[in-house]
C-alpha positions as CSV (number, residue, x, y, z in Angstrom):
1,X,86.3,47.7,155.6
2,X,88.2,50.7,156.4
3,X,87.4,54.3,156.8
4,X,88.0,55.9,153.4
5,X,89.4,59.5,153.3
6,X,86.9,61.6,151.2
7,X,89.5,64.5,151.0
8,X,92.6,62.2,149.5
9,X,93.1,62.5,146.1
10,X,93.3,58.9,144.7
11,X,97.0,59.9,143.1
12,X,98.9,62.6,143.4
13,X,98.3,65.6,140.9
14,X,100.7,66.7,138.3
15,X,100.6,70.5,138.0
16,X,98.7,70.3,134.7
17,X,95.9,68.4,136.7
18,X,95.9,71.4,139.2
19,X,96.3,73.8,136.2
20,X,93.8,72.7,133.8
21,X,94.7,75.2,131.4
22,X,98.2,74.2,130.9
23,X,99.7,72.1,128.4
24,X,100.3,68.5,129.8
25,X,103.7,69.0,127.8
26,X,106.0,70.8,125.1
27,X,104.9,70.2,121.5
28,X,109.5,69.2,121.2
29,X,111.5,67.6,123.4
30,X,111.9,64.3,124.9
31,X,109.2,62.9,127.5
32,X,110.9,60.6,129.9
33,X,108.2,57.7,131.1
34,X,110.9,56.4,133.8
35,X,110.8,52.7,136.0
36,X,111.9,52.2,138.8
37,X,115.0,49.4,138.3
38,X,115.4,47.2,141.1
39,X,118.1,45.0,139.6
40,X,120.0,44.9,136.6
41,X,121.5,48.6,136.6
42,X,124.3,50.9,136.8
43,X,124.3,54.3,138.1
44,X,126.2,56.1,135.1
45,X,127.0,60.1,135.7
46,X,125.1,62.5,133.5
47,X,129.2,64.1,133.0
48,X,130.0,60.9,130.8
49,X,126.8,60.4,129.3
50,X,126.5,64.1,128.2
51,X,129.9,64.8,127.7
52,X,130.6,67.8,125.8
53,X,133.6,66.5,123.8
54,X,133.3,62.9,123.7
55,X,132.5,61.3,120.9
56,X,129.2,59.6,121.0
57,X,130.7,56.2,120.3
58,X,132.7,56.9,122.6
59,X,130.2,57.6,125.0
60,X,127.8,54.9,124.2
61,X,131.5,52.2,124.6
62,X,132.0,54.3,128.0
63,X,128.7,53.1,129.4
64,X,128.9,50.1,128.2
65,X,132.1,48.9,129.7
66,X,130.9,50.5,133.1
67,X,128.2,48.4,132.9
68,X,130.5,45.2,132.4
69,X,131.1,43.2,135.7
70,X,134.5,42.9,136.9
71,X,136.8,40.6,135.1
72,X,134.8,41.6,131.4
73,X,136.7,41.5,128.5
74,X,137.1,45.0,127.4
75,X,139.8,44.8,124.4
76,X,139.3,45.6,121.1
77,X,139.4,42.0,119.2
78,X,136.2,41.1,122.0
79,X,134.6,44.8,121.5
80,X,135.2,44.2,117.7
81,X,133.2,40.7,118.2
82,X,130.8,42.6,120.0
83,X,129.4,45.1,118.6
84,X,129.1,46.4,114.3
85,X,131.9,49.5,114.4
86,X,135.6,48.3,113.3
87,X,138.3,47.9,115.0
88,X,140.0,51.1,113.8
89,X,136.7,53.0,115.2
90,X,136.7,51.2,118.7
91,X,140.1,52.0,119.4
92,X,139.7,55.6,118.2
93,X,137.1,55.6,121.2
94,X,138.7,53.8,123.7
95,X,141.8,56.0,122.9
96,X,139.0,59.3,124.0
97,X,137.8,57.4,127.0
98,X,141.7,57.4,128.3
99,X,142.3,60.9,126.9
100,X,139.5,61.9,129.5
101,X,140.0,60.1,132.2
102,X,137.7,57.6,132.2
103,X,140.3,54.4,131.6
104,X,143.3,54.1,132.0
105,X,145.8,51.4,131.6
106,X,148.2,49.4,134.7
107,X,150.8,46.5,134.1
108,X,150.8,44.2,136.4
109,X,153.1,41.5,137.3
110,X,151.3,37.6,137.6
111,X,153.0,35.1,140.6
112,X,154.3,33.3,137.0
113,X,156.4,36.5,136.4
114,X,154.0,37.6,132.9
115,X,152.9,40.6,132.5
116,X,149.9,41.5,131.6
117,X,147.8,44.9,131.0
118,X,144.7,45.3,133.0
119,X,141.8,48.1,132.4
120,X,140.6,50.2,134.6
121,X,137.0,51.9,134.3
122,X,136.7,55.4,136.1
123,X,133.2,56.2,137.1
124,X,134.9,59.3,138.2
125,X,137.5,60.7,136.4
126,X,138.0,63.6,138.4
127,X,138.3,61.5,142.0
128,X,141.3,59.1,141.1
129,X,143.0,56.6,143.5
130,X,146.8,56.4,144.1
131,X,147.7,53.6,141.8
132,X,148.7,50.7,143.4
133,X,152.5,49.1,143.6
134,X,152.2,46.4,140.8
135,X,155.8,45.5,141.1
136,X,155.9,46.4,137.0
137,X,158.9,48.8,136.0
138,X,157.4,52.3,134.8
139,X,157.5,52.0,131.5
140,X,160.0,54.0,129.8
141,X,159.6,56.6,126.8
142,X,159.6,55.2,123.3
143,X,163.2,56.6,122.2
144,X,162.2,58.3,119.1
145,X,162.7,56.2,115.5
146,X,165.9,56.6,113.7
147,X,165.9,57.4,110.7
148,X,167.2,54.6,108.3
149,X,170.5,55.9,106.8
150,X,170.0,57.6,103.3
151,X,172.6,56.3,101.0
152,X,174.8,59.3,99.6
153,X,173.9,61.0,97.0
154,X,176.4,60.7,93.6
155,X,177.4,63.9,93.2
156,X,177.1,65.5,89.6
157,X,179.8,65.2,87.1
158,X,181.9,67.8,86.4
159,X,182.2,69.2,82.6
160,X,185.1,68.3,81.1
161,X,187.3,71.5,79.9
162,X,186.7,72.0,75.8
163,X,189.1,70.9,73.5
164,X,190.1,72.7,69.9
165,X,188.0,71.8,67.0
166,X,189.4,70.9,63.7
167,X,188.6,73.6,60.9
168,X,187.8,70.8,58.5
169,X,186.5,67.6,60.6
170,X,186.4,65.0,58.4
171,X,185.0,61.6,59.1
172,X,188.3,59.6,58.2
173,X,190.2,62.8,60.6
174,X,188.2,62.0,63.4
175,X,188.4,58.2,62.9
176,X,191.6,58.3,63.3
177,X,191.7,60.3,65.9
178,X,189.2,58.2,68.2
179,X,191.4,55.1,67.6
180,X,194.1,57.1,68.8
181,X,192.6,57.7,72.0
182,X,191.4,53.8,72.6
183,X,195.1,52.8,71.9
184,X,196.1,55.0,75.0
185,X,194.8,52.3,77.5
186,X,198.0,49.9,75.7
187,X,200.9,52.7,77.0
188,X,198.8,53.3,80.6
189,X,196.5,51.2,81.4
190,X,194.7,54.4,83.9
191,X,193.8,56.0,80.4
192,X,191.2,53.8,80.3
193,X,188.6,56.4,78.5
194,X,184.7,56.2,78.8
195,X,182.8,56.2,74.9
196,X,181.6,59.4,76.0
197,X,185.3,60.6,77.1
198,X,186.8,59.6,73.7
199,X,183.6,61.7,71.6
200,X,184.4,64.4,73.7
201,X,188.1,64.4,73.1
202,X,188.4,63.6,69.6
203,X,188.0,66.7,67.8
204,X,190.9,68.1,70.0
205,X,193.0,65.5,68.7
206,X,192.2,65.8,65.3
207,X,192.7,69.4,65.4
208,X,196.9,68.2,66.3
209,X,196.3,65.9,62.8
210,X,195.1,68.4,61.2
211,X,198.0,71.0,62.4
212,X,200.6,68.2,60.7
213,X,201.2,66.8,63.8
214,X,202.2,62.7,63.7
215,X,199.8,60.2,65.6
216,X,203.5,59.7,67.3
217,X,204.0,63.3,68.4
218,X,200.0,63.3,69.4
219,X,200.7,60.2,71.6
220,X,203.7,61.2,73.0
221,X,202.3,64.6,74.0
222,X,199.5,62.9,75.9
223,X,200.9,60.1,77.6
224,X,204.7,61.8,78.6
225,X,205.3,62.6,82.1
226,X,201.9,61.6,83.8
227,X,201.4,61.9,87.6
228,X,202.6,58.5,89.6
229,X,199.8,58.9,91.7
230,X,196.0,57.4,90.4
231,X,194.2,59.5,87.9
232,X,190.8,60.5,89.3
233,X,189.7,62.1,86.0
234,X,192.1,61.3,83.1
235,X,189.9,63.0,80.3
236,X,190.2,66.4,81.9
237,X,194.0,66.1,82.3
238,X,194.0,64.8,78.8
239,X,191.7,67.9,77.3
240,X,194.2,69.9,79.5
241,X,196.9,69.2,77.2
242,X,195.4,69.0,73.9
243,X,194.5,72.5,74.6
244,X,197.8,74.2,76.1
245,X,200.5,72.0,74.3
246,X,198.0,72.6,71.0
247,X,200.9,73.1,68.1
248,X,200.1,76.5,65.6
249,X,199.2,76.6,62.5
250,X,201.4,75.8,60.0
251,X,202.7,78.2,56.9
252,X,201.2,78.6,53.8
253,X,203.3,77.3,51.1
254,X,203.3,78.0,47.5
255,X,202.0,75.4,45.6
256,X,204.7,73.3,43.5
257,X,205.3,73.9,40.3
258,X,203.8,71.1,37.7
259,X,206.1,68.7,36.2
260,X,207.4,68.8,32.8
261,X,205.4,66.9,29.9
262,X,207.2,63.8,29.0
263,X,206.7,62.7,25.8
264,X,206.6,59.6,24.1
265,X,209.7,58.2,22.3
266,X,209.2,58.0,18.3
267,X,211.2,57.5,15.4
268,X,212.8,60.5,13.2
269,X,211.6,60.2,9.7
270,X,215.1,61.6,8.5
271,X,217.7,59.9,10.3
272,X,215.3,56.9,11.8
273,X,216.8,58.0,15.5
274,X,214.7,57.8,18.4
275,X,213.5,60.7,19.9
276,X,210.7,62.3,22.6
277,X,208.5,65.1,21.2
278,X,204.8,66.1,20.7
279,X,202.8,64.1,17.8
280,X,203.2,67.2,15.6
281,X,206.6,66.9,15.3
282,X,208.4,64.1,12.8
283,X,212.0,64.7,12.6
284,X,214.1,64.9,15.8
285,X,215.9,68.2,16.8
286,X,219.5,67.6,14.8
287,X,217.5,67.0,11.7
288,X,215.6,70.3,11.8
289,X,218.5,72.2,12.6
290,X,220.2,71.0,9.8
291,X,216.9,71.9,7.7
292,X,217.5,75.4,8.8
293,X,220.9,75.9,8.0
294,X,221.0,74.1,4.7
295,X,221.3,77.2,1.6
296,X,218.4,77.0,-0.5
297,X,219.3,76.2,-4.0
């Protein structure tokens, strides 16, 4: 047997072994109890894995596609498959890993002329290499999305100008006043008028009724002399004229005298002679003048 060394410690002392009186450790914190790897590792930088504004998805994904050996599947239908998070949620991450530096994206050209999209994983973001001619065109900036065109907007209807009102509108006035107006379409066929047109411009006709015009006179007025070229808005150019070609008032007339009683023919009871005159009276006119101018005996 070999010499032993009585002053060798038999393992090397901590510094609570050569302090006695100090904690062996914090009563919080994390206690690392580390092994040695020998195979099956990856040397990861404490900048990714404590990275103060990555996402810890994101830095949990970031290890574990360093860890990947070359020619892994790193897209998000095989991350999907791989782990529990959702699609939506791995891309979110994988979107912060590129943001940062630590993937990035190349398109590459294949001997068959495809092109594909490899990943790259950056152990050091800061320390990048000059990417390599993969005989892809740059790709060019996403021209910004038209706008689908926006049909134009119908523009609001103008009133149409106010027509006279009648001072007595009668129902059978303004009847006849509204078939005037559909019967326009027979002497042009441009005045055409809408339901709500003719409500609109009815009183203003039957206002020229009412004023003694003739249905004839009221046509005439309206349908005389009109533009050759196509009427946009015939209502207004026929409110237009019921109001500034709108006839006056007519006079007041004394009201006719009422016609003379005629009465009944009857027989005289002196001469029997036919004669007209009120019930009371039975002898015609000759026989009561000859009454009064015969001498009393």
């Amino acid at each position: 047997m070999g010499t032993q060394n009585p002053s060798a410690p038999p393992r090397a002392q901590s510094a609570a072994d050569r302090n006695p009186t100090r904690p062996r450790h914090r009563t919080g914190g994390v206690i690392h109890e580390n092994t040695r790897h020998t195979t099956r590792f990856v040397v990861i930088g404490n900048h990714l894995t404590q990275h103060a504004e990555l996402s810890l998805l994101a830095i949990g994904l970031g290890c574990h596609i360093q860890s990947l050996p070359a020619g892994a599947p790193v897209d998000i239908k095989s991350l999907t498959a791989r782990f529990a998070e959702g699609p939506t949620r791995i891309a979110a991450a994988l979107r912060e890993l590129e943001a940062h530096g630590y993937l990035r994206r190349e398109r590459h050209r294949t001997a068959t002329g495809r092109i594909v999209t490899r990943t790259i994983s950056c152990n050091q973001p800061g320390r990048r290499r000059q990417p390599a001619d993969t005989g892809c065109p740059d790709p060019q900036p996403r021209p910004p999305a038209k706008r689908p065109p926006q049909p134009p907007r119908p523009r609001p209807r103008k009133a149409l100008p106010a027509v006279p009102r009648p001072a007595f509108p009668a129902a059978t006035l303004l009847r006849q006043a509204t078939d005037l107006l559909t019967g326009l379409r027979r002497h042009d066929p441009r005045l055409l008028l809408s339901a709500a047109d003719t409500e609109h411009l009815a009183p203003g006709v039957a206002t020229w009724l009412e004023r003694e015009a003739t249905p004839a006179a009221v046509r005439l007025a309206l349908t005389a002399d009109l533009p050759d070229e196509p009427l946009t808005r015939p209502a207004a150019l026929l409110a237009h004229r019921l109001t500034a070609a709108l006839p006056a008032v007519p006079p007041c007339r004394p009201s006719a005298a009422p016609p003379p009683v005629r009465h009944p023919l009857r027989n005289c009871d002196g001469c029997d002679h036919a004669f007209r005159g009120p019930a009371t009276e039975t002898r015609c006119r000759d026989c009561r003048t000859s009454e009064a101018t015969r001498p009393n005996c």
